[in-house]
Residue frames as a rotation matrix with the C-alpha (Angstrom) as fourth column:
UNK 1
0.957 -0.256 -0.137 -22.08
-0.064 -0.646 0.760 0.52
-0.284 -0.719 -0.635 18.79
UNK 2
0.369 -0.925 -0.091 -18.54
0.096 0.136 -0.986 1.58
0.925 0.355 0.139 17.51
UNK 3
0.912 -0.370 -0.174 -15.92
0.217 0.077 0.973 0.56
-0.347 -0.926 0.151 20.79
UNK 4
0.636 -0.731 0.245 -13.28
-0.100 -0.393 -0.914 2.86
0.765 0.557 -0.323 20.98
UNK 5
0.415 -0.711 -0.568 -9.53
0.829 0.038 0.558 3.36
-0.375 -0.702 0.605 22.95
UNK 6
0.586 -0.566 0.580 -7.75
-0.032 -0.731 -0.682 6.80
0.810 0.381 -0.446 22.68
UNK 7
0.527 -0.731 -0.433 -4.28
0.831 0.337 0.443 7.11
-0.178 -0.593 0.785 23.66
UNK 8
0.700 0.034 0.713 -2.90
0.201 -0.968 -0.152 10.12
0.685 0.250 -0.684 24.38
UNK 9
-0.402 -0.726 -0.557 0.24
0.796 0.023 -0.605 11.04
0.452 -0.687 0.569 26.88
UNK 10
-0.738 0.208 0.642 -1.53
-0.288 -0.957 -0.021 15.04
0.610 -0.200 0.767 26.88
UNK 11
-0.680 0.698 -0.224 -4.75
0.588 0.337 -0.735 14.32
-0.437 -0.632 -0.639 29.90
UNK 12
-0.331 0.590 -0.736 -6.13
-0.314 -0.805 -0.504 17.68
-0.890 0.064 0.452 28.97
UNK 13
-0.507 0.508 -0.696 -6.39
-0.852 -0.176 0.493 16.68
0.128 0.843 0.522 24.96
UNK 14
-0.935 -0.139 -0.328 -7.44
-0.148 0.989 0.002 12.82
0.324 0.051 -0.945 26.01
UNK 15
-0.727 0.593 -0.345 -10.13
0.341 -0.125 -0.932 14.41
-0.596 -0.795 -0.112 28.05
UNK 16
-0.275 0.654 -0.705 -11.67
-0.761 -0.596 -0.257 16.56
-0.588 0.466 0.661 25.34
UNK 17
-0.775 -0.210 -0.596 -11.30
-0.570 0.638 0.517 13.92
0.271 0.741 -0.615 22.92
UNK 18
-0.781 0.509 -0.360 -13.14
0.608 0.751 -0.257 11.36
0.140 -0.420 -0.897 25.15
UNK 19
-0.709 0.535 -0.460 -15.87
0.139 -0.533 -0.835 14.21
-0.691 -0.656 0.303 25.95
UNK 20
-0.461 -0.028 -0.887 -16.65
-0.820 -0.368 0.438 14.55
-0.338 0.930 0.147 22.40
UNK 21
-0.707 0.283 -0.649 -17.30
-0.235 0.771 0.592 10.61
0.667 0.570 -0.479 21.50
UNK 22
-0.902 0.346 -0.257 -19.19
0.383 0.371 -0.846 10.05
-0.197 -0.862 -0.467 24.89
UNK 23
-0.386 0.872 -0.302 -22.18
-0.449 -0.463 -0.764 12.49
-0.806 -0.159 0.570 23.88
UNK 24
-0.007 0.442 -0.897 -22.74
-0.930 0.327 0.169 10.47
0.368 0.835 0.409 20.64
UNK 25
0.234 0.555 0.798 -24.92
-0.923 0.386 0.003 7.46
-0.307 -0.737 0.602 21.21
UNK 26
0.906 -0.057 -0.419 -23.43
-0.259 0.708 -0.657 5.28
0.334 0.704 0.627 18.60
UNK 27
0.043 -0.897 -0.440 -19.98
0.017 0.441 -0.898 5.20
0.999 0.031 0.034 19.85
UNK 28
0.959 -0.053 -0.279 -18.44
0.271 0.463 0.844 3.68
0.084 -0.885 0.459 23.27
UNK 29
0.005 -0.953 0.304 -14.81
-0.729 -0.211 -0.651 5.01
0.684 -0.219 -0.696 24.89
UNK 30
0.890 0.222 -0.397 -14.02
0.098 0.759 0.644 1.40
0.445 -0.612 0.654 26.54
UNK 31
0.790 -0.109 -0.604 -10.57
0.573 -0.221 0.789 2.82
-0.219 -0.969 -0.112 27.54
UNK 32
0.867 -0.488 -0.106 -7.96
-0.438 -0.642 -0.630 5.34
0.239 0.592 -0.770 27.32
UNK 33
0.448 -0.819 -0.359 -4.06
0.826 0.226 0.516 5.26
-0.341 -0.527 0.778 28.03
UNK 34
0.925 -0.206 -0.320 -1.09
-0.067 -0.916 0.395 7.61
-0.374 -0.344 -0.861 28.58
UNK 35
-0.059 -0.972 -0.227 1.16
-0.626 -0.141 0.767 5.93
-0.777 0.187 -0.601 26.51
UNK 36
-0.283 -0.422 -0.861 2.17
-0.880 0.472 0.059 3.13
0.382 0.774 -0.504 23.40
UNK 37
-0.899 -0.344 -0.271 2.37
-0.208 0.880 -0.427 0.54
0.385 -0.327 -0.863 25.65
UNK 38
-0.592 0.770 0.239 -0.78
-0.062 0.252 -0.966 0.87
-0.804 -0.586 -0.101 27.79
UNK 39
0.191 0.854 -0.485 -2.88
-0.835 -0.119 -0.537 1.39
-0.516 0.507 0.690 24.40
UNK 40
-0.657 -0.423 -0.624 -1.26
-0.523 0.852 -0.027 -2.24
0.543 0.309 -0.781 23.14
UNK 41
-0.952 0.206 -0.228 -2.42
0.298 0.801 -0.519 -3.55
0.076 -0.561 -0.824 26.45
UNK 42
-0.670 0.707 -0.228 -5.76
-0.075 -0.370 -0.926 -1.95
-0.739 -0.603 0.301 26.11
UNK 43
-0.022 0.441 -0.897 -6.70
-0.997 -0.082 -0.016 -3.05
-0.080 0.894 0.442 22.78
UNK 44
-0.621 -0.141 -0.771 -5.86
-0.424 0.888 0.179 -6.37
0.659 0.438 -0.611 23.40
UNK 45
-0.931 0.354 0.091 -8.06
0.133 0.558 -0.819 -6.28
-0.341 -0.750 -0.567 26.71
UNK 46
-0.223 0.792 -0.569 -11.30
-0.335 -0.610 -0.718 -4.46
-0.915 0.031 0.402 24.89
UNK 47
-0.510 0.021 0.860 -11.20
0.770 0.458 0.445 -5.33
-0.384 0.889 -0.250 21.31
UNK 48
-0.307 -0.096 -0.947 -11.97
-0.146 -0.978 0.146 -2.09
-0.940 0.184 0.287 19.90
UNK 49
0.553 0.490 0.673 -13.21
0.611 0.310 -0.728 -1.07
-0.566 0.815 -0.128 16.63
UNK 50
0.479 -0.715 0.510 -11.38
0.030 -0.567 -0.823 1.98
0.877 0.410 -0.250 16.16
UNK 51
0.660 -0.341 -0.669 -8.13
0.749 0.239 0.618 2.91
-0.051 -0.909 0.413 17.94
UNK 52
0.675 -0.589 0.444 -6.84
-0.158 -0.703 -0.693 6.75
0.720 0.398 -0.568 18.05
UNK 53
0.145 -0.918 -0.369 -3.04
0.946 0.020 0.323 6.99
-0.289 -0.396 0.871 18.90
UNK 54
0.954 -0.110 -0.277 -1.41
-0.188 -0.943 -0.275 10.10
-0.231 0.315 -0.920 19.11
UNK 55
0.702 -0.656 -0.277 1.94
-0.055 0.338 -0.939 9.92
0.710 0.675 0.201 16.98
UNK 56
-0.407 -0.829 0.384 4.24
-0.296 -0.278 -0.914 11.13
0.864 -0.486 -0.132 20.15
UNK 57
0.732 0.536 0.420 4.21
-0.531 0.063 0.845 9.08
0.426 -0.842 0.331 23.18
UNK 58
-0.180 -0.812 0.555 6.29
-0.980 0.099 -0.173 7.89
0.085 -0.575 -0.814 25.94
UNK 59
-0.114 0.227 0.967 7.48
-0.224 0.943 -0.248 4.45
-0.968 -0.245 -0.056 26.32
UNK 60
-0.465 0.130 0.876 6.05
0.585 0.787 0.194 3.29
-0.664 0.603 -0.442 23.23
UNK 61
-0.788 0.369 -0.492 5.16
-0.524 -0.822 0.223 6.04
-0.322 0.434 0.841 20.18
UNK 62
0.068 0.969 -0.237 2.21
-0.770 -0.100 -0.631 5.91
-0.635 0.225 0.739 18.41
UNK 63
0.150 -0.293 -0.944 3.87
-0.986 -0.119 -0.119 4.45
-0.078 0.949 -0.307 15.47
UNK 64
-0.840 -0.474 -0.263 5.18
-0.394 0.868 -0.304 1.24
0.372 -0.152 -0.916 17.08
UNK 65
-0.438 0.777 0.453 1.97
-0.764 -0.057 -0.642 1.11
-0.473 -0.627 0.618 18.71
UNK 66
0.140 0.753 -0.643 0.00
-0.881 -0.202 -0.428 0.98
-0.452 0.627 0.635 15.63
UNK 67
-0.257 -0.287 -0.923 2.12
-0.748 0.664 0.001 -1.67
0.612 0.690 -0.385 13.99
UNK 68
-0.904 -0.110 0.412 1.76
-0.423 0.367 -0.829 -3.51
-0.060 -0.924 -0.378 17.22
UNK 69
-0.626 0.625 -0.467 -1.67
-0.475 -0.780 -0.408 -3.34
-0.619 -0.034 0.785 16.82
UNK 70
0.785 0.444 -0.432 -2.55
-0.617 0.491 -0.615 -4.15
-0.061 0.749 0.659 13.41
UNK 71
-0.547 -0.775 -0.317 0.15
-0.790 0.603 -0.111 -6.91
0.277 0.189 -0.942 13.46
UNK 72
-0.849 0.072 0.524 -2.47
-0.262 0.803 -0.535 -8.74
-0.459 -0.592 -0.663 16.06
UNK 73
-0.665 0.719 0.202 -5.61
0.591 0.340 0.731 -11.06
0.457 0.606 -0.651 14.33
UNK 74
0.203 0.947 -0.248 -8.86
0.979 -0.197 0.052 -9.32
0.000 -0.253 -0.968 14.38
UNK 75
-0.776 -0.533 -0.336 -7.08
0.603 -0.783 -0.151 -5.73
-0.183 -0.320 0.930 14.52
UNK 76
0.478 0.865 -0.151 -9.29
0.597 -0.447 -0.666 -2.74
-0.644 0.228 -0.730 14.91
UNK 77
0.313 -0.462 0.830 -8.70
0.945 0.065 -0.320 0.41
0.094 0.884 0.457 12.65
UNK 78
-0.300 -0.842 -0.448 -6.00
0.891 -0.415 0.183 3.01
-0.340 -0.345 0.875 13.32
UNK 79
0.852 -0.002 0.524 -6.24
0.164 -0.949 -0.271 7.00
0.498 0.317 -0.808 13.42
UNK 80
-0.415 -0.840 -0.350 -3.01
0.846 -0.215 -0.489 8.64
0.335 -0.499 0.799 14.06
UNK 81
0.885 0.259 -0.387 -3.53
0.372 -0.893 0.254 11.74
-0.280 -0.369 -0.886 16.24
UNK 82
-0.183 -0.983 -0.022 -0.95
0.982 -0.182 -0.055 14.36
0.050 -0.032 0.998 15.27
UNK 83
0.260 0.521 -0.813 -0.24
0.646 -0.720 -0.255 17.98
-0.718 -0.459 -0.524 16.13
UNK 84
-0.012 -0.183 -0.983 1.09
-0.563 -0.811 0.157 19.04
-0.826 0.556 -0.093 12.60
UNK 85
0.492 0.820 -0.294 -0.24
-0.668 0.138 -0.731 18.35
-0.559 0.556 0.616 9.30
UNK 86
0.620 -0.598 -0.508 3.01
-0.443 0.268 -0.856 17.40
0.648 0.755 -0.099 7.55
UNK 87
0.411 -0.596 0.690 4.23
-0.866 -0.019 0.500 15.03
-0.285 -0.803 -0.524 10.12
UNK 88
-0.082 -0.553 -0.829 6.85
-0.909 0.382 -0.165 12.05
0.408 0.741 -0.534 8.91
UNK 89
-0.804 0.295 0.517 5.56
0.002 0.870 -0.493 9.52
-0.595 -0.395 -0.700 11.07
UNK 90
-0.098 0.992 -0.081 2.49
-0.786 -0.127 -0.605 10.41
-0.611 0.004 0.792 9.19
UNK 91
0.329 0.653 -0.682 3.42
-0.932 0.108 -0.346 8.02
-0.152 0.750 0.644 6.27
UNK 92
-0.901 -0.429 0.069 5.14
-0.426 0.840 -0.336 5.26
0.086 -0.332 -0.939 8.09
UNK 93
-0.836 0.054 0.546 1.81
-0.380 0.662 -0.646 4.90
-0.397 -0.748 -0.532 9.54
UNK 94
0.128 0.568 -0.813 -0.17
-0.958 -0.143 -0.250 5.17
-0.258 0.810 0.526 6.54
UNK 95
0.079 -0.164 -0.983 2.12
-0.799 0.579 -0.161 2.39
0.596 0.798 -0.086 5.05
UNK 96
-0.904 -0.362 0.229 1.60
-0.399 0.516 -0.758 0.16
0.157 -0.776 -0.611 8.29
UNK 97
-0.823 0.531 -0.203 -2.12
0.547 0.837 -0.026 0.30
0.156 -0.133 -0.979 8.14
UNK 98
-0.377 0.863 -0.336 -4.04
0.746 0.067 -0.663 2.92
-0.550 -0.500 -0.669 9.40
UNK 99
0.014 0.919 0.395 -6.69
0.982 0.062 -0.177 4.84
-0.187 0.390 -0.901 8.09
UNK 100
0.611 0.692 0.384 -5.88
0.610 -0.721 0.329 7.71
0.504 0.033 -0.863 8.69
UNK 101
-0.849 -0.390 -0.357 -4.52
0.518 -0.482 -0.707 11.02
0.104 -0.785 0.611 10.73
UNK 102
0.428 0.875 -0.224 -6.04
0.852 -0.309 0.423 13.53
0.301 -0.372 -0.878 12.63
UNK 103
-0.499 -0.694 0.519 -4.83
0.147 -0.658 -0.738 16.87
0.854 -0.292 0.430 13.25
UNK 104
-0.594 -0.179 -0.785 -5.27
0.797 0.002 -0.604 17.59
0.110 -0.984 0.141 17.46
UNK 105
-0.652 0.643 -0.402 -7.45
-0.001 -0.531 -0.847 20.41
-0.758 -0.552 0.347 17.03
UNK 106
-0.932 0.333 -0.144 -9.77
0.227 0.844 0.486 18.61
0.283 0.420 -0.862 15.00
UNK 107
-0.406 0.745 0.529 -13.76
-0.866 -0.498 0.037 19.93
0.291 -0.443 0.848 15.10
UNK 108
-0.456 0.255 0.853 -15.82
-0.501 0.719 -0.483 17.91
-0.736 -0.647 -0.200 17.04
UNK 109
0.624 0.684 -0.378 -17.97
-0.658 0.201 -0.725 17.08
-0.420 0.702 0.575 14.01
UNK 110
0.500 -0.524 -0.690 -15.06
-0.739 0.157 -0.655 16.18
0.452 0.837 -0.309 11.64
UNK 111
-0.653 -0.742 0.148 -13.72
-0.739 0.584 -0.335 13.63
0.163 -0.329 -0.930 14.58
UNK 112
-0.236 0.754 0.613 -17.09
-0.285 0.549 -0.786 11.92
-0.929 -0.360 0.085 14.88
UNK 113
0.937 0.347 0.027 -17.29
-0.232 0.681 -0.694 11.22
-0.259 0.645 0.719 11.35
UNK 114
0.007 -0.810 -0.587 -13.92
-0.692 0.419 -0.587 10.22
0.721 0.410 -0.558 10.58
UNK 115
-0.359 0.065 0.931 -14.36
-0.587 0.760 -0.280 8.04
-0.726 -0.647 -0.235 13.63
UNK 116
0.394 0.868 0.300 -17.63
-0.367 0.449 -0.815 6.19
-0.842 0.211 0.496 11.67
UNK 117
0.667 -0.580 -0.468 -16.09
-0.625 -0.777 0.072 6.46
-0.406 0.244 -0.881 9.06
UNK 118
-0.644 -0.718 -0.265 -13.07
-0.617 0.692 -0.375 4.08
0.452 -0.078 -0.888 9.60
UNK 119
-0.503 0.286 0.815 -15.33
-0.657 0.487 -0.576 2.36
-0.561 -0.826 -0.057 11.53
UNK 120
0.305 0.867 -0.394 -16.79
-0.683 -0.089 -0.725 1.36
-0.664 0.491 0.565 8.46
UNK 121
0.548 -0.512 0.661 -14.02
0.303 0.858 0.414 0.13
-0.780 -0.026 0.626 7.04
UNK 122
0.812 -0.021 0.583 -12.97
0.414 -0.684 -0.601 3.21
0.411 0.729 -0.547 4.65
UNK 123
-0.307 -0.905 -0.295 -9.74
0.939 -0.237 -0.248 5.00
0.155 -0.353 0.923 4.67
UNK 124
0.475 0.617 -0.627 -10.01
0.575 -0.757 -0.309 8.51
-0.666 -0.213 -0.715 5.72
UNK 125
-0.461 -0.624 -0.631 -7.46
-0.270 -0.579 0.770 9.89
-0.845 0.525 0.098 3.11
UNK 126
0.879 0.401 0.258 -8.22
0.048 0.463 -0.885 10.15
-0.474 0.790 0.388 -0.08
UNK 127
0.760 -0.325 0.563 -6.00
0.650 0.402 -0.645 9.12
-0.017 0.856 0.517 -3.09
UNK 128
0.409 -0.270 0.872 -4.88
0.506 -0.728 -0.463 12.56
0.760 0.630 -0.161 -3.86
UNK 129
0.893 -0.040 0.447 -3.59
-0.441 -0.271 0.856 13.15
0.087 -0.962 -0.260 -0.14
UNK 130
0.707 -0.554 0.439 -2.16
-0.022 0.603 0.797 10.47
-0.707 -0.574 0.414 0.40
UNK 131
0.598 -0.622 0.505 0.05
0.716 0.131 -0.686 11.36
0.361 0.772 0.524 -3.27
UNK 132
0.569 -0.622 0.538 1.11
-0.496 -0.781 -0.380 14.81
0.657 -0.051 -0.753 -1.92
UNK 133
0.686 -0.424 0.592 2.25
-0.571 0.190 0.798 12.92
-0.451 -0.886 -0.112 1.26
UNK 134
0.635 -0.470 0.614 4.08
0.514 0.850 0.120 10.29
-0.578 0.239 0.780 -0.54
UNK 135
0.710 -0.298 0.638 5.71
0.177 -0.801 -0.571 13.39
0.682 0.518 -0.516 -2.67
UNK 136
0.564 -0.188 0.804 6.62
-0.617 -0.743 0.259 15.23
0.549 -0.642 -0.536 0.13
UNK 137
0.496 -0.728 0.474 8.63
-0.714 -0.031 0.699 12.11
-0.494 -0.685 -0.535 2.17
UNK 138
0.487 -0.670 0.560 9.29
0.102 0.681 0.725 9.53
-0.867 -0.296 0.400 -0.01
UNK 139
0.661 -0.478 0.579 10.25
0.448 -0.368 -0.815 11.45
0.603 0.797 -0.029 -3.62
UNK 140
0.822 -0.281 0.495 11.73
-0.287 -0.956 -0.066 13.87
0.492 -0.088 -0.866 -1.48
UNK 141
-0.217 -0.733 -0.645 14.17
0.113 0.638 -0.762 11.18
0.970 -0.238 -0.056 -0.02
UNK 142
0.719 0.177 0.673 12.83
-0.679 -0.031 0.734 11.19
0.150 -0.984 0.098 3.67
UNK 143
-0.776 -0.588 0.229 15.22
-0.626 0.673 -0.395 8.80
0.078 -0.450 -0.890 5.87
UNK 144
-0.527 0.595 0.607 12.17
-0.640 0.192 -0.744 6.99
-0.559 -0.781 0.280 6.21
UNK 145
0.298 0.253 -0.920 11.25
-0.952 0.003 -0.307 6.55
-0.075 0.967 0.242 2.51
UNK 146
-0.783 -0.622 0.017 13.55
-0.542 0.695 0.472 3.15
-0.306 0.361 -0.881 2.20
UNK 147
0.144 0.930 -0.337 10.71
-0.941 0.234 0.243 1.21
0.305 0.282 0.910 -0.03
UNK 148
0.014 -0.155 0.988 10.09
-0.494 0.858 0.142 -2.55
-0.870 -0.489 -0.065 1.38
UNK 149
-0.962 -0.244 0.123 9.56
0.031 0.347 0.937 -5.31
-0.271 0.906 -0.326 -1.71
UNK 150
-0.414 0.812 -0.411 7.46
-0.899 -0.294 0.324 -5.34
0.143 0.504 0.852 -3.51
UNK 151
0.003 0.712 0.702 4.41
-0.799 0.424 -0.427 -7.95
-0.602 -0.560 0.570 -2.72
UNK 152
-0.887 -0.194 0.419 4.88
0.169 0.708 0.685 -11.43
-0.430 0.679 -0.596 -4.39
UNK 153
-0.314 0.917 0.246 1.07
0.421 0.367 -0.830 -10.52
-0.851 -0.157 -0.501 -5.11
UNK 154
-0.066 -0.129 -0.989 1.83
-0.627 -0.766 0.142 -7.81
-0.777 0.629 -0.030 -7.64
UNK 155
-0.645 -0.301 -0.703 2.28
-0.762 0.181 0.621 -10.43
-0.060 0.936 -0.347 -10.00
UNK 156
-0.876 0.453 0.164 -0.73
0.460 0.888 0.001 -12.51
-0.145 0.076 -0.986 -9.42
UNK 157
-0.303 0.769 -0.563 -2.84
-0.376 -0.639 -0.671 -9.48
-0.876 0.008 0.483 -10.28
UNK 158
0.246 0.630 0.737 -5.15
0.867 0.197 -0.458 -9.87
-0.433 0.751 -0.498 -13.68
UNK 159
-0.786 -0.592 0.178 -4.41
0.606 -0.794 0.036 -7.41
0.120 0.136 0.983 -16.11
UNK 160
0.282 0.892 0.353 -8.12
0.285 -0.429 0.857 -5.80
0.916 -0.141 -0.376 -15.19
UNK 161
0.924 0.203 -0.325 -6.98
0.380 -0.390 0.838 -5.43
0.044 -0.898 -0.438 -11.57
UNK 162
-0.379 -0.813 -0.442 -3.63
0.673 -0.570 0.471 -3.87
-0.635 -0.119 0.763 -12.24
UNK 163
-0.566 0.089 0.819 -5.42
0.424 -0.821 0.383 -1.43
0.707 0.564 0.427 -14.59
UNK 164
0.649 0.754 0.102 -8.18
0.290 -0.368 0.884 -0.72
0.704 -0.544 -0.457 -11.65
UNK 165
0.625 -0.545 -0.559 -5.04
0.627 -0.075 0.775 -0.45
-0.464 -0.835 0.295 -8.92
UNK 166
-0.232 -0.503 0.833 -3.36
0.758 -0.630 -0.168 2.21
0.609 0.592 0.527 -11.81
UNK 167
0.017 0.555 0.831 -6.51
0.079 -0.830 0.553 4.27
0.997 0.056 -0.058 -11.25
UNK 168
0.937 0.209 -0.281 -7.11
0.333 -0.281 0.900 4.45
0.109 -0.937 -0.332 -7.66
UNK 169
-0.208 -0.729 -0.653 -3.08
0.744 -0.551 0.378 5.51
-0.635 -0.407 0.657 -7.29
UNK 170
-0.634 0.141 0.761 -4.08
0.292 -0.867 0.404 8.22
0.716 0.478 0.508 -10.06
UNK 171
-0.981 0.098 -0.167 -6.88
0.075 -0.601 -0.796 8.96
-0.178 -0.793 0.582 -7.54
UNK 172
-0.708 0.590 -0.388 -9.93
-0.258 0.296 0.920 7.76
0.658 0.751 -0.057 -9.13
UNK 173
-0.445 0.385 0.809 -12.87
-0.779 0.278 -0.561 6.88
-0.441 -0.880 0.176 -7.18
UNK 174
-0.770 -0.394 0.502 -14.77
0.128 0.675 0.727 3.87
-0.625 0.624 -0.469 -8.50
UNK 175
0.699 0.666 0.261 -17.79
0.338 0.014 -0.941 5.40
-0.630 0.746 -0.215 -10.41
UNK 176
0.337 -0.629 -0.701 -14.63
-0.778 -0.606 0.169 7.05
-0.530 0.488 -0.693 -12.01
UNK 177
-0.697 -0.708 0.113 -13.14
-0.498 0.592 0.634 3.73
-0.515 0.386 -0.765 -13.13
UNK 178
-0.044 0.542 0.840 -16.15
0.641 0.660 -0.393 2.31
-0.767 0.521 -0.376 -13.90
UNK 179
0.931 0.314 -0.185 -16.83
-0.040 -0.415 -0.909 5.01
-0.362 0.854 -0.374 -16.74
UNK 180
0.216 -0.773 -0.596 -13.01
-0.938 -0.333 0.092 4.95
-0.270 0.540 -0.798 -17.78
UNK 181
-0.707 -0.604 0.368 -13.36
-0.473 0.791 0.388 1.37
-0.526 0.100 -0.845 -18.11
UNK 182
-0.288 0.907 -0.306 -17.14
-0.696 0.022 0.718 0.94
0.658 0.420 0.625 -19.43
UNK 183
-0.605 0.400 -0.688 -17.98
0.441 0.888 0.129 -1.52
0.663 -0.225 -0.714 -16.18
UNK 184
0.369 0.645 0.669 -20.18
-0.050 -0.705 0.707 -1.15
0.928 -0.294 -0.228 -13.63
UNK 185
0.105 -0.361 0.927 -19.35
-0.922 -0.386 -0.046 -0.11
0.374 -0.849 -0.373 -10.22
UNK 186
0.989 0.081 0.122 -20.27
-0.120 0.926 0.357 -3.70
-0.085 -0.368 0.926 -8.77
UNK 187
0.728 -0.683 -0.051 -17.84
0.535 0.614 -0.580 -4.91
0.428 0.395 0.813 -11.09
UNK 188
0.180 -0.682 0.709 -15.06
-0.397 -0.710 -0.582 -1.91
0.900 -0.177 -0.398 -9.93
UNK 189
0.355 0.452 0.818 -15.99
-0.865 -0.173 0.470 -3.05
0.354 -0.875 0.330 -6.59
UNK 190
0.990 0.037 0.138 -15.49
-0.056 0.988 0.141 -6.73
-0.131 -0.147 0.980 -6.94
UNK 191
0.550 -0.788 0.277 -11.91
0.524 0.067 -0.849 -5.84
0.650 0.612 0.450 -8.51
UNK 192
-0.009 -0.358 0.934 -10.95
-0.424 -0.844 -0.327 -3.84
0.905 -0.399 -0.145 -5.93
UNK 193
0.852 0.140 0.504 -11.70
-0.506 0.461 0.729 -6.46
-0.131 -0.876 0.464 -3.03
UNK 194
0.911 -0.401 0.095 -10.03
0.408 0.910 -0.073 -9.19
-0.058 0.105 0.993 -4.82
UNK 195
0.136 -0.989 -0.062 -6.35
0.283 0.099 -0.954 -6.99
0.949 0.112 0.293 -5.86
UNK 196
0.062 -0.320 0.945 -6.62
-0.896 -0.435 -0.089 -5.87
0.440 -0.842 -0.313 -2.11
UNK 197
0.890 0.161 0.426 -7.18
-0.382 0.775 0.504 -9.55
-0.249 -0.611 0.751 -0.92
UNK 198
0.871 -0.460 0.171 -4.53
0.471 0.684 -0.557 -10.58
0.139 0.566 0.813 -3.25
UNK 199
0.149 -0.653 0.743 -1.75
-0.092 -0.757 -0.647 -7.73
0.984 0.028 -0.174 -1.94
UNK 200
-0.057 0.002 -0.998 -2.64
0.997 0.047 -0.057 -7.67
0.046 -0.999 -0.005 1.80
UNK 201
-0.910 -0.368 0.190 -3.50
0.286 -0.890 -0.354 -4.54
0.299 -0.268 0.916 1.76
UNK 202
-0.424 0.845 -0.325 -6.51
0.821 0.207 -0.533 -2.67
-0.383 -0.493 -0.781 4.01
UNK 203
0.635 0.757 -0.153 -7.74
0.491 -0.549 -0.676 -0.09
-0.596 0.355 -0.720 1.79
UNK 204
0.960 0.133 0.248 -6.72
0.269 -0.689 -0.673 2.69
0.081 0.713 -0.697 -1.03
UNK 205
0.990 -0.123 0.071 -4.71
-0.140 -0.929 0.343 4.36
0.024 -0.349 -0.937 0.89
UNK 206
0.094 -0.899 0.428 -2.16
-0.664 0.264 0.700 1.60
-0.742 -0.350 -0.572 0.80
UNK 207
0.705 0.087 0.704 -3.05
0.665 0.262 -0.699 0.59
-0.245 0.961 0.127 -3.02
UNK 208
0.984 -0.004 0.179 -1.53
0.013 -0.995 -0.095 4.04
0.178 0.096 -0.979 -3.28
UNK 209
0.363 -0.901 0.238 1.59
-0.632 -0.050 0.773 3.80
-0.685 -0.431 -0.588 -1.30
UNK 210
0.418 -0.334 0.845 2.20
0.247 0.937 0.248 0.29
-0.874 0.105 0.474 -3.24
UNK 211
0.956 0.177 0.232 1.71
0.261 -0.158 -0.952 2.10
-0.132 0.971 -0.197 -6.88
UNK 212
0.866 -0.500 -0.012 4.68
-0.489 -0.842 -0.227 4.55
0.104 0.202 -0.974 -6.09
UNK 213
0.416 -0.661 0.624 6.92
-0.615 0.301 0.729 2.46
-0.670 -0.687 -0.281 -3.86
UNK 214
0.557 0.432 0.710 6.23
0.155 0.785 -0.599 -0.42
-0.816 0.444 0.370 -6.99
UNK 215
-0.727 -0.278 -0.628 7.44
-0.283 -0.713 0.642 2.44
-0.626 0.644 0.439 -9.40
UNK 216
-0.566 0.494 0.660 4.29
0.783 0.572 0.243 1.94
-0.258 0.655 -0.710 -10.95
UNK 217
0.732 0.583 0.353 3.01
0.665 -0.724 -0.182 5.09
0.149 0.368 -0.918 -10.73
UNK 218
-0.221 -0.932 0.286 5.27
0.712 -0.355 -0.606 8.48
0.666 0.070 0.742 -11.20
UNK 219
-0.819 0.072 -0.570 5.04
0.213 -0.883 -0.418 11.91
-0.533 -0.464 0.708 -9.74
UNK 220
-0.642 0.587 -0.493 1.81
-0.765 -0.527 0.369 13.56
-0.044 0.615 0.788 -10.83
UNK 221
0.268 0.733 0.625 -0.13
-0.467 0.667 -0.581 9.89
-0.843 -0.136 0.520 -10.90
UNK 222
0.414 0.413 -0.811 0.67
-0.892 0.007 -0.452 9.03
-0.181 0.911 0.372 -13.96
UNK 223
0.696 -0.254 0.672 1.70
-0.242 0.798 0.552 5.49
-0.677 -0.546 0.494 -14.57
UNK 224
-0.500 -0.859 0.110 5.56
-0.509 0.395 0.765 4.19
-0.700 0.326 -0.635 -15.62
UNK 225
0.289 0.523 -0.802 5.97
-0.953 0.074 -0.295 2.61
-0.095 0.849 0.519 -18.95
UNK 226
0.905 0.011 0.426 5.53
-0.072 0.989 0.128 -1.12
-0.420 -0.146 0.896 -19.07
């Protein structure tokens, strides 16, 4: 059973939202809230698996939420809820943790499996998303953009798992890498746990963010010369 919280300030979209996961038998709504703050205090009473936030709330946005959130041990995994595709919180909250966005009128179908989904432990963006987004606020100089350092971990990579963390910011999946590298998936796989264990980072999506922020990868994917 996947145990969920949605937080929403809107009743009317919190309602549909919650009407939607309730009719599927796999997943549980264990509680909602009407703001930042109450979905803090409702994730820490429930323990969730997934936790949707919408980006704009009172009291306490989505954003701060989230970090909130995945800051605490055991954290479940984040969907932002937003009501426009190209929103600039979108890649704060990308580069904070979560999985994902959602756009607000979302089909029911497409919110039940991006639920599972994350629930799985999979980002919902791919690669190639999550480049235009990174284009679009932090080439483009967003106020938001200011890159953090770079991970002391960067330099305890292997040079196999900085060539496998190239590809995924180029947008590779891994049966891709395995054939541009001649290994097998396993092996892609196993390399891909370990430079995420060795970064802190919870999936792709923020292998990605690192590549650019890193200057390791340019516009277009392509990676900076050594």
């Amino acid at each position: 059973m996947i145990r969920l919280v949605i937080a929403d300030d809107q009743a009317l979209v919190r309602d549909g939202f919650c009407s939607i996961l309730r009719r599927e038998p796999d997943l549980e709504v264990v509680a909602e809230a009407a703001d930042g703050a109450e979905a803090v205090a409702a994730v820490t009473r429930t323990h969730p698996d997934v936790a949707l936030l919408d980006v704009r709330m009172p009291v306490l946005d989505g954003l701060q939420a989230g970090r909130r959130i995945l800051a605490a041990p055991n954290a479940p995994r984040v969907l932002m809820l937003t009501t426009f595709d190209a929103d600039e919180y979108v890649y704060d909250a990308l580069r904070g943790g979560a999985s994902g966005f959602l756009l607000k009128d979302v089909r029911s179908g497409q919110l039940v499996e991006a639920v599972r989904t994350v629930a799985a432990g999979q980002s919902l963006l791919s690669p190639s998303i999550t480049r235009k987004l990174i284009e679009q606020f932090i080439l483009a100089g967003a106020p938001s953009s200011r890159p953090p350092e770079p991970p002391r971990g960067l330099a305890e990579l292997t040079p196999r798992e900085r060539e496998v963390l190239l590809l995924i910011a180029a947008g590779l999946a891994n049966a891709e890498i395995a054939g541009r590298l001649y290994l097998s998936e396993a092996t892609v796989k196993t390399h891909v746990n370990r430079l995420l264990a060795k970064l802190g980072l919870r999936d792709r999506v923020q292998v990605v963010i690192l590549a650019y922020e890193s200057g390791l990868i340019t516009p277009g994917g392509r990676p900076t010369a050594p």
